[in-house]
Jmol script that loads the backbone (N, CA, C; Angstrom):
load data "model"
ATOM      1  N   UNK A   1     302.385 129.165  99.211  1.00  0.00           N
ATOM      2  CA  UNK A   1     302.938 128.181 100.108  1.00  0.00           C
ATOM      3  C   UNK A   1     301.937 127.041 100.289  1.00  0.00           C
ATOM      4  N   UNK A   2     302.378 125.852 100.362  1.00  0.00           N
ATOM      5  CA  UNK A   2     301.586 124.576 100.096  1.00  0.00           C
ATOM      6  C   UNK A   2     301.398 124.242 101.472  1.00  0.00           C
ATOM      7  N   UNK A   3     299.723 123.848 102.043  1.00  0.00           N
ATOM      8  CA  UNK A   3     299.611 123.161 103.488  1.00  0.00           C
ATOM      9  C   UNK A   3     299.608 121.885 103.763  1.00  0.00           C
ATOM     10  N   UNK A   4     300.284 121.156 104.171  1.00  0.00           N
ATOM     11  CA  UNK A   4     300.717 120.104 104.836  1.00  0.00           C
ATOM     12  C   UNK A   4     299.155 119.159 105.020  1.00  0.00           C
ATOM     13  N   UNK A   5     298.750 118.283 104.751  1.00  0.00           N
ATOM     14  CA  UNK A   5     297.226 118.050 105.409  1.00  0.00           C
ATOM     15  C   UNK A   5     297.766 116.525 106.367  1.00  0.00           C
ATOM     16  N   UNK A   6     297.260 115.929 107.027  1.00  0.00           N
ATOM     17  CA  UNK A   6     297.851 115.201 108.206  1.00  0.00           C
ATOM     18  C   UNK A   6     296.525 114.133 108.088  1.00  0.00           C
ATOM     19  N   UNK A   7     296.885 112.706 107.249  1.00  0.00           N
ATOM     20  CA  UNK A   7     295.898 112.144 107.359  1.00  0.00           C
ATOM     21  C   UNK A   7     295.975 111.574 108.797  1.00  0.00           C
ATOM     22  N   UNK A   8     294.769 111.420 109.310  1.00  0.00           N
ATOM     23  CA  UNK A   8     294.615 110.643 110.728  1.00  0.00           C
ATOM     24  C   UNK A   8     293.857 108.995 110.214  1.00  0.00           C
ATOM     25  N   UNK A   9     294.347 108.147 111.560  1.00  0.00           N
ATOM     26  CA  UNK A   9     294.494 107.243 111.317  1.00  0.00           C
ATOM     27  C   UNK A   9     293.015 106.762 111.697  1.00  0.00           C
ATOM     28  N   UNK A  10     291.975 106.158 110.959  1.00  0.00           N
ATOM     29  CA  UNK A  10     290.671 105.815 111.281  1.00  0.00           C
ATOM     30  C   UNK A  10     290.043 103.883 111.476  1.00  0.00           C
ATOM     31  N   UNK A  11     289.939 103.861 112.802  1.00  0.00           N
ATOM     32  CA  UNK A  11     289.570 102.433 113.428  1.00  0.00           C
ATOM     33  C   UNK A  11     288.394 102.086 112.698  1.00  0.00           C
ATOM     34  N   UNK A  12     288.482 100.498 112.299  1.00  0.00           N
ATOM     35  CA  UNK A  12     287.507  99.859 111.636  1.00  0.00           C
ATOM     36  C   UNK A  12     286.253 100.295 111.865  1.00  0.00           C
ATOM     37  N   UNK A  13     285.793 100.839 113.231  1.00  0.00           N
ATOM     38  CA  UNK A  13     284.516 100.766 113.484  1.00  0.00           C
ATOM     39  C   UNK A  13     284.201 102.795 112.732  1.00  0.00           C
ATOM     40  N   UNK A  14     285.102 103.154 113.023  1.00  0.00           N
ATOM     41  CA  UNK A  14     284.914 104.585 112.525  1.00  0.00           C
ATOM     42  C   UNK A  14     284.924 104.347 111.088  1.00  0.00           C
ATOM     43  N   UNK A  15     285.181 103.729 110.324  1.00  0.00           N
ATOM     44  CA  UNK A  15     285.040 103.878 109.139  1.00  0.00           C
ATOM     45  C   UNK A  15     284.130 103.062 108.605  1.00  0.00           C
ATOM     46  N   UNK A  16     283.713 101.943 109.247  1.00  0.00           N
ATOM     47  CA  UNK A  16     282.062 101.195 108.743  1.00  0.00           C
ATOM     48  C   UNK A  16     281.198 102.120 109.269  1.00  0.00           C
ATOM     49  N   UNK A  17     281.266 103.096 110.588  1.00  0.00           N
ATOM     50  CA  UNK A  17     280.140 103.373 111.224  1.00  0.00           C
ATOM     51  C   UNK A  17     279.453 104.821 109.751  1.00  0.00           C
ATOM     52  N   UNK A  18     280.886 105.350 109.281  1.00  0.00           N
ATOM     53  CA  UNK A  18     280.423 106.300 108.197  1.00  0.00           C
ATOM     54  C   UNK A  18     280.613 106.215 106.745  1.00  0.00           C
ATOM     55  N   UNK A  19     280.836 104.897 106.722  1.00  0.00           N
ATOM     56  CA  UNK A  19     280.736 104.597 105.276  1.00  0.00           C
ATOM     57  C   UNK A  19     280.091 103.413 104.954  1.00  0.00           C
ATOM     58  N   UNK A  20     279.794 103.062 105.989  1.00  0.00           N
ATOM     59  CA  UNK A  20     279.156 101.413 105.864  1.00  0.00           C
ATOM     60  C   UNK A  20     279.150 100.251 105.096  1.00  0.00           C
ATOM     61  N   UNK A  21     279.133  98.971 105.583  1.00  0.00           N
ATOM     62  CA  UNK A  21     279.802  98.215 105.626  1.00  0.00           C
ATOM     63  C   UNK A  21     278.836  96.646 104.037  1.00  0.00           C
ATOM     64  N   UNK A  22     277.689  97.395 103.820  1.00  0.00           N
ATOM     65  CA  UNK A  22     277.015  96.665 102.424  1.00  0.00           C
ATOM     66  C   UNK A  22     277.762  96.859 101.067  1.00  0.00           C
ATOM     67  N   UNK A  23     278.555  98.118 100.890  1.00  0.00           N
ATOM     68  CA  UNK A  23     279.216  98.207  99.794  1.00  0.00           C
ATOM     69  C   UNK A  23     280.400  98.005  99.407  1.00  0.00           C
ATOM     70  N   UNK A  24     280.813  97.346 100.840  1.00  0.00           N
ATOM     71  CA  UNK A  24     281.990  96.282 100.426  1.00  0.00           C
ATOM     72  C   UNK A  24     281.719  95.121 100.157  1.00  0.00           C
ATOM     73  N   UNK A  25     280.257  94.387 100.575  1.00  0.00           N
ATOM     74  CA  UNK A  25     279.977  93.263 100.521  1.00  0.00           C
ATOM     75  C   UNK A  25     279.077  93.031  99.399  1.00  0.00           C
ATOM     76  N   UNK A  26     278.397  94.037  99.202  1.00  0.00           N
ATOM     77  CA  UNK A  26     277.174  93.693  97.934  1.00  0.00           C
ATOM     78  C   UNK A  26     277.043  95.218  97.166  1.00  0.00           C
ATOM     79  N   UNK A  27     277.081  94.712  95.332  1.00  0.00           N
ATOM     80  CA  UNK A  27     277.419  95.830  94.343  1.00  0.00           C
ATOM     81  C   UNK A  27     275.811  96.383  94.248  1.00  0.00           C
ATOM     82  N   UNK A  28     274.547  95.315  94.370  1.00  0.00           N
ATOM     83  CA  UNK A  28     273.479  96.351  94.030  1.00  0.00           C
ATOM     84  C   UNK A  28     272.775  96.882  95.690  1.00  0.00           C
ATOM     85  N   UNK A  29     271.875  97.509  94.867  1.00  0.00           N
ATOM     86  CA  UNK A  29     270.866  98.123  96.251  1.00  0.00           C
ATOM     87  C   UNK A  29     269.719  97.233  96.427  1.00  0.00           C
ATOM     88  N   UNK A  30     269.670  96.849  97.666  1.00  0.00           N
ATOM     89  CA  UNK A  30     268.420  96.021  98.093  1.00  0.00           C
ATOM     90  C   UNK A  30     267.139  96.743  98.691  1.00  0.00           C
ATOM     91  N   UNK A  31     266.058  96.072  99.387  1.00  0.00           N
ATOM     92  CA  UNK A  31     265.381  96.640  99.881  1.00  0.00           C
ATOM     93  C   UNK A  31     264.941  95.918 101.078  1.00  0.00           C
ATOM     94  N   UNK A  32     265.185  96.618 102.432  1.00  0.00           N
ATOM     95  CA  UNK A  32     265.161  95.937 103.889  1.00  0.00           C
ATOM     96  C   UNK A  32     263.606  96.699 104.446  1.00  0.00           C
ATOM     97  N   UNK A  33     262.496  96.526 103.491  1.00  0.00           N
ATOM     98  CA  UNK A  33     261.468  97.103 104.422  1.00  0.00           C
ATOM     99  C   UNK A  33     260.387  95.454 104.240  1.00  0.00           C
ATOM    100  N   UNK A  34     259.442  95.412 105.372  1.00  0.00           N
ATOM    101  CA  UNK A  34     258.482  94.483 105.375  1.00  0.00           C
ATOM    102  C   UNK A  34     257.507  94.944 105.027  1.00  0.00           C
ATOM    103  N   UNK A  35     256.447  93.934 104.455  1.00  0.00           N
ATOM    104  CA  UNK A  35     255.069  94.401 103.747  1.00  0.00           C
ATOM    105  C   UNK A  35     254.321  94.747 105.611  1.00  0.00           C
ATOM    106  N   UNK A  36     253.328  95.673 105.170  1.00  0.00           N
ATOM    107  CA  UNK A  36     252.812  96.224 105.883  1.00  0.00           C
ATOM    108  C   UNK A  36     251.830  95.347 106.795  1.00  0.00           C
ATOM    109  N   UNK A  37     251.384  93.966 105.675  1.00  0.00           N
ATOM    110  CA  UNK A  37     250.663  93.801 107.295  1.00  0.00           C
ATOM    111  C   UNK A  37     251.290  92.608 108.087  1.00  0.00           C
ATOM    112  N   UNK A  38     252.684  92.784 107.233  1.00  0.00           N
ATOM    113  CA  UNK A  38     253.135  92.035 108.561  1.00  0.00           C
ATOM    114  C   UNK A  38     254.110  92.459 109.693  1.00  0.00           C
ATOM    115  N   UNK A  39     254.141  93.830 109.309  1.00  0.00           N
ATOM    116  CA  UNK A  39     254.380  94.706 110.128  1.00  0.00           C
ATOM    117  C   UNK A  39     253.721  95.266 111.089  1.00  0.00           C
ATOM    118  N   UNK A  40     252.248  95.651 110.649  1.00  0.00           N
ATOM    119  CA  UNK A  40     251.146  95.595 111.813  1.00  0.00           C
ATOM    120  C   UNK A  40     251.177  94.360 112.782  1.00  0.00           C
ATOM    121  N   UNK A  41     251.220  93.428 112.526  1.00  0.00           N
ATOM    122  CA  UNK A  41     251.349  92.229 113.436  1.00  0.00           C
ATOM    123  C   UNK A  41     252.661  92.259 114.003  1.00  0.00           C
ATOM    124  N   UNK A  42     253.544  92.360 113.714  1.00  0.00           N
ATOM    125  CA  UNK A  42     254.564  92.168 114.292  1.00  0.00           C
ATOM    126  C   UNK A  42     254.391  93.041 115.909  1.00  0.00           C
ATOM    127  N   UNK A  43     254.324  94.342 115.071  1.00  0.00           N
ATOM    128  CA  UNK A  43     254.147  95.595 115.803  1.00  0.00           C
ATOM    129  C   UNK A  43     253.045  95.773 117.242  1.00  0.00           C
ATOM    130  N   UNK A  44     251.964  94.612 116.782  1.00  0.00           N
ATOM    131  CA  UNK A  44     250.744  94.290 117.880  1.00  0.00           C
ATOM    132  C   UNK A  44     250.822  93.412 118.520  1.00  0.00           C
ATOM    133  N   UNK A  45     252.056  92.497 118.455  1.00  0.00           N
ATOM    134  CA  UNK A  45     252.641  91.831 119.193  1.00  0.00           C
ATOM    135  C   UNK A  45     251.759  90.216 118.607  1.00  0.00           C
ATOM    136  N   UNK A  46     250.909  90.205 117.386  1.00  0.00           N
ATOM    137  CA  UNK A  46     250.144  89.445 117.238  1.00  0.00           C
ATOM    138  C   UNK A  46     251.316  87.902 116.337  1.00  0.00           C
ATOM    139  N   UNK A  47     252.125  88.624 115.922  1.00  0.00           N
ATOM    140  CA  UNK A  47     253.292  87.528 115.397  1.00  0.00           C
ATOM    141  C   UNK A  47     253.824  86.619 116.196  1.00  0.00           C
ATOM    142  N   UNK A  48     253.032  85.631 116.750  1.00  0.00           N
ATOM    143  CA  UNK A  48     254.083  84.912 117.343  1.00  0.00           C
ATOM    144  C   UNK A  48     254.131  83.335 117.106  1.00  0.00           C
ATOM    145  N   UNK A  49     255.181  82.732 116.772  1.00  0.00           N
ATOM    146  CA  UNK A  49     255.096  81.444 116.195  1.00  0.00           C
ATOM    147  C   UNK A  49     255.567  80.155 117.090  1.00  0.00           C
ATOM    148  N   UNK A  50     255.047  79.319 117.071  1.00  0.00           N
ATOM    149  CA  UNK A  50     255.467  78.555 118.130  1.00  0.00           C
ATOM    150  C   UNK A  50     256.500  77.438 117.018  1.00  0.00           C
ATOM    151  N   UNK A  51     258.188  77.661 117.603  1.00  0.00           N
ATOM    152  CA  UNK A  51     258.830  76.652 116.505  1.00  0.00           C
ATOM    153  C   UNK A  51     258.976  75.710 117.578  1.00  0.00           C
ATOM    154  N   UNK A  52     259.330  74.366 116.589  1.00  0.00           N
ATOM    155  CA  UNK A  52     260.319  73.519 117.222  1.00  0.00           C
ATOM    156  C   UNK A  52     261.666  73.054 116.708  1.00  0.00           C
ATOM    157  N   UNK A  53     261.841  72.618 117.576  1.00  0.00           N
ATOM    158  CA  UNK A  53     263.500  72.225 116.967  1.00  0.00           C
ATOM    159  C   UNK A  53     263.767  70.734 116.839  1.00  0.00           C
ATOM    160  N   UNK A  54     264.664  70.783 115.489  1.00  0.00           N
ATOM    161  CA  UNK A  54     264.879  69.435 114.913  1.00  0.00           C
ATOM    162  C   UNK A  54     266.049  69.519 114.682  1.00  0.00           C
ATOM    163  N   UNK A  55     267.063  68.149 114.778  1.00  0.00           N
ATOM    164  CA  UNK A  55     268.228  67.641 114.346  1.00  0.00           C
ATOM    165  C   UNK A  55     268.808  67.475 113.052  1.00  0.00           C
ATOM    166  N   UNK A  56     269.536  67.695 112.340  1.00  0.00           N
ATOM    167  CA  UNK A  56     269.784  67.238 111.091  1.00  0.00           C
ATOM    168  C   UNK A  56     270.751  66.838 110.660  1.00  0.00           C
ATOM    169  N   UNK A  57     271.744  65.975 109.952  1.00  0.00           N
ATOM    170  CA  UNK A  57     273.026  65.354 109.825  1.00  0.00           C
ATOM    171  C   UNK A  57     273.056  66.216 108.158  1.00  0.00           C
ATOM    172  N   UNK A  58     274.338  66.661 108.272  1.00  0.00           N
ATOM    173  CA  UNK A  58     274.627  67.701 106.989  1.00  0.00           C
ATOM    174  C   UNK A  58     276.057  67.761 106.877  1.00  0.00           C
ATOM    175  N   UNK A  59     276.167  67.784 105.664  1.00  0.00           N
ATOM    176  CA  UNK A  59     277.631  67.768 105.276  1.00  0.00           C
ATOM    177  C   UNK A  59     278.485  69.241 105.488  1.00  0.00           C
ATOM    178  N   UNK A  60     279.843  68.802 106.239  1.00  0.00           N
ATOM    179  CA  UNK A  60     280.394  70.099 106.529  1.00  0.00           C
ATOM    180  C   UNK A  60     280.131  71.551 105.998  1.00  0.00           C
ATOM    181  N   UNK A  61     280.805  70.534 104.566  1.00  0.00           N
ATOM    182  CA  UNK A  61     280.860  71.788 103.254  1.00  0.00           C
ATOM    183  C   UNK A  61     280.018  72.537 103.508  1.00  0.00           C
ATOM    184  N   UNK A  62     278.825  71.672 103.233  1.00  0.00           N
ATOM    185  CA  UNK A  62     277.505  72.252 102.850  1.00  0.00           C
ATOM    186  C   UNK A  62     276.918  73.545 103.767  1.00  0.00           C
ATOM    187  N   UNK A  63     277.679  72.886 105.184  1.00  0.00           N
ATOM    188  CA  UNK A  63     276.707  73.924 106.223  1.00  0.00           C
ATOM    189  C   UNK A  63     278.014  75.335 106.636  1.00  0.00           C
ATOM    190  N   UNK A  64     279.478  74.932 105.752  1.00  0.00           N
ATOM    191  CA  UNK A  64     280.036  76.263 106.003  1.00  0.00           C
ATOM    192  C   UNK A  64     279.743  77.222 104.970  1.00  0.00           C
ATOM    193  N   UNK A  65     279.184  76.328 103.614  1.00  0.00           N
ATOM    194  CA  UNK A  65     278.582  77.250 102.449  1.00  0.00           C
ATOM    195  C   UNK A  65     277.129  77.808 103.527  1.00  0.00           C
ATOM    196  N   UNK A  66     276.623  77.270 103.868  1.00  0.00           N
ATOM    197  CA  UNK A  66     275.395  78.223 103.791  1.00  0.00           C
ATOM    198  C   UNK A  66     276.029  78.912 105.312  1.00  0.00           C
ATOM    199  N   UNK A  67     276.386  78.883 105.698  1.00  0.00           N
ATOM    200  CA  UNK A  67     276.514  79.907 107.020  1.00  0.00           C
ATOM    201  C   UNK A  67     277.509  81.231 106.453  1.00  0.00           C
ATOM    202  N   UNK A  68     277.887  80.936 105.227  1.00  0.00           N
ATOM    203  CA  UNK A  68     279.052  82.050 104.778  1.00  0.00           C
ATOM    204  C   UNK A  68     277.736  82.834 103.219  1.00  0.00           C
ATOM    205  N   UNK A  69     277.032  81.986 102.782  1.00  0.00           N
ATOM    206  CA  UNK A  69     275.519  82.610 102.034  1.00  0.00           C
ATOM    207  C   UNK A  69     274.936  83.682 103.379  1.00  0.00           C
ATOM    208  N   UNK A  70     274.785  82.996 104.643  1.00  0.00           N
ATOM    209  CA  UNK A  70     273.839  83.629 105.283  1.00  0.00           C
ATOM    210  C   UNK A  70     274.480  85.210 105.813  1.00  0.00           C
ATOM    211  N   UNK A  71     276.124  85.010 106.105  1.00  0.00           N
ATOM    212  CA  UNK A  71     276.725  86.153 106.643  1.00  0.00           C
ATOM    213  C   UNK A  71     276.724  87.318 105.410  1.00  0.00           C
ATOM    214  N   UNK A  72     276.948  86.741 104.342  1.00  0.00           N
ATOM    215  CA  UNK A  72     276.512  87.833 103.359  1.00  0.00           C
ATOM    216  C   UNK A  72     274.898  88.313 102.849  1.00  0.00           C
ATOM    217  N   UNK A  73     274.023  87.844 103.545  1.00  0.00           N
ATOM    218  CA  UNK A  73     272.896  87.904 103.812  1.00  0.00           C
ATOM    219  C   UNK A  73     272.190  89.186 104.182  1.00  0.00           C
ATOM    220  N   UNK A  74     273.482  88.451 105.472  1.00  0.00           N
ATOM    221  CA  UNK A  74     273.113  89.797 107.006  1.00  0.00           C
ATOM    222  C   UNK A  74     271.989  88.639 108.136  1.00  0.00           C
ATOM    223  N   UNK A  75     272.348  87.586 108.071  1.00  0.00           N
ATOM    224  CA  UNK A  75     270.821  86.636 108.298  1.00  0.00           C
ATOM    225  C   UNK A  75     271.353  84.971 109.302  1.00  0.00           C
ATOM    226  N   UNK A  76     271.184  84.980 110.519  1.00  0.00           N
ATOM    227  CA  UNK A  76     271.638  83.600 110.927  1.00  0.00           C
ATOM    228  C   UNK A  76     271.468  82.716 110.460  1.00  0.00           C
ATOM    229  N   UNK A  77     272.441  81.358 109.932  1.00  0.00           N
ATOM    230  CA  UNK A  77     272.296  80.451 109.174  1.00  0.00           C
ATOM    231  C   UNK A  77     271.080  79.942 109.412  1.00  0.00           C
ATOM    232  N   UNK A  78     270.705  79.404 110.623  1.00  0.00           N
ATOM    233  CA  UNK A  78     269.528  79.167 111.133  1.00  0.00           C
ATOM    234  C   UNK A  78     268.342  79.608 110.392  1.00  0.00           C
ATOM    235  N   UNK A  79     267.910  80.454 110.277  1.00  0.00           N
ATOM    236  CA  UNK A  79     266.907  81.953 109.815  1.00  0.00           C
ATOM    237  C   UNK A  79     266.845  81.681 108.076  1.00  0.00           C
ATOM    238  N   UNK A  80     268.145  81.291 107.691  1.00  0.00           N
ATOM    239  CA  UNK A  80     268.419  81.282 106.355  1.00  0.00           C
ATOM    240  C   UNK A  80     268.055  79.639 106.174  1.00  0.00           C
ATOM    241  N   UNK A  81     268.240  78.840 106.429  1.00  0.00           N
ATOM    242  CA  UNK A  81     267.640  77.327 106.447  1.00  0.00           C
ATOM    243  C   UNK A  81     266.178  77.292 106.360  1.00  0.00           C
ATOM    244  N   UNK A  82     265.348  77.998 107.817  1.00  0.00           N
ATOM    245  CA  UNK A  82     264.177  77.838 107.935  1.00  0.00           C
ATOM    246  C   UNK A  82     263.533  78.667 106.611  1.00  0.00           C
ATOM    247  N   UNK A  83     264.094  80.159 106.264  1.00  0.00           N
ATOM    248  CA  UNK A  83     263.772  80.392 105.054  1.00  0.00           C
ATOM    249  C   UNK A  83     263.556  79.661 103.950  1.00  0.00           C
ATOM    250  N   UNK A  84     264.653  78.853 103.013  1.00  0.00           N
ATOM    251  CA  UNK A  84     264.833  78.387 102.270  1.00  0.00           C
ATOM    252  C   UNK A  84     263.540  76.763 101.968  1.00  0.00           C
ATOM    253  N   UNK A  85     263.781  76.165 104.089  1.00  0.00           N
ATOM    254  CA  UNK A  85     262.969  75.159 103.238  1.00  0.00           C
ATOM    255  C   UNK A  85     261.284  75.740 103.383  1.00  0.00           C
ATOM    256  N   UNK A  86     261.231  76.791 103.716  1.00  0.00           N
ATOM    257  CA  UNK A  86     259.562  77.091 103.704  1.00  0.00           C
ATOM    258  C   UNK A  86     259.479  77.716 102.466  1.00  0.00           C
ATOM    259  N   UNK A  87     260.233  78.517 100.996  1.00  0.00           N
ATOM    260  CA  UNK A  87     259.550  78.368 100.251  1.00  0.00           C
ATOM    261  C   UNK A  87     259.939  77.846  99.284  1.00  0.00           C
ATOM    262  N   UNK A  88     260.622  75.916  99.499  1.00  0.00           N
ATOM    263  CA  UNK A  88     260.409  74.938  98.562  1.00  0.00           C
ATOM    264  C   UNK A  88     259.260  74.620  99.321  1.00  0.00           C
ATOM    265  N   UNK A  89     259.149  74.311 100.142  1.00  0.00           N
ATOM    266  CA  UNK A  89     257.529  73.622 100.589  1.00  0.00           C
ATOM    267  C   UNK A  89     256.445  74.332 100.241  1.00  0.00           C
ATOM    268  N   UNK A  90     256.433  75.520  99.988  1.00  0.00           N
ATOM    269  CA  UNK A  90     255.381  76.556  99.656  1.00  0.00           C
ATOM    270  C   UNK A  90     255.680  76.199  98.043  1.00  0.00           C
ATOM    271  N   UNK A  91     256.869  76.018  96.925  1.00  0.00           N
ATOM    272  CA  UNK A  91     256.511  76.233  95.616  1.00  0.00           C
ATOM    273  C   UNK A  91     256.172  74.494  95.641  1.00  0.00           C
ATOM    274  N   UNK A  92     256.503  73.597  96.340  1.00  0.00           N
ATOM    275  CA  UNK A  92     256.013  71.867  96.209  1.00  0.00           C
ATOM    276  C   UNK A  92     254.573  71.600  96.500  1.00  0.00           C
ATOM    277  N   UNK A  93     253.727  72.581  97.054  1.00  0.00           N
ATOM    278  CA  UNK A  93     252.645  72.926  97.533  1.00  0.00           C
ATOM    279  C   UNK A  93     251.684  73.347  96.489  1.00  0.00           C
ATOM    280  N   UNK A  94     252.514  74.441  95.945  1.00  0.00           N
ATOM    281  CA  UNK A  94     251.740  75.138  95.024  1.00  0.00           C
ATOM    282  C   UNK A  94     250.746  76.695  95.846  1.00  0.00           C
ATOM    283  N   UNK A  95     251.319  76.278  96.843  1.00  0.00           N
ATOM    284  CA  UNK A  95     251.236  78.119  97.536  1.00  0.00           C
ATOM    285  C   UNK A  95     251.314  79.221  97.061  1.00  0.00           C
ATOM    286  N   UNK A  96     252.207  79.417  96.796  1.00  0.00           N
ATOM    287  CA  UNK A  96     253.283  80.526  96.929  1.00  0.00           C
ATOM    288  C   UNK A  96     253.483  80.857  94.978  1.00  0.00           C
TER     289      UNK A  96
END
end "model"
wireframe off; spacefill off
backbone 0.3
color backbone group
């Protein structure tokens, strides 16, 4: 005799919370750890940066492309800007 099995019905958050939600968005494996000593600093509370804030005139497009780069990120557009122009200034430098 054959048993009946009863799928139940599972809410978005129940099913990202156990299957999670990178392998719908991205096919390889990354790596989310920081180098160590800037983890010690972070950690000693010794990281701290004094920003400021600046204005910028930017084309729509441009800033719904990078805010939709940054959500597949995992990263506020913001965060993803200041990224980007610190290491062209670091490879225009010759830093980095």
């Amino acid at each position: 005799m054959k048993t009946k099995t009863i799928k139940k019905k599972v809410t978005y958050e129940e099913y990202y919370d156990s299957h999670g939600i990178l392998k719908d968005i991205v096919d390889k494996d990354f790596d989310l750890s920081l180098e160590d000593a800037l983890r010690k600093d972070i950690l000693s509370g010794k990281r701290k940066r004094n920003l400021k804030n600046v204005s910028i005139k930017i084309d729509p497009l441009y800033l719904q492309s990078l805010k939709k780069i940054a959500t597949l990120k995992g990263l506020p557009y913001q965060s993803l800007m200041r990224q980007w122009l610190t290491e062209h200034i670091r490879k225009e430098l010759k830093i980095a």
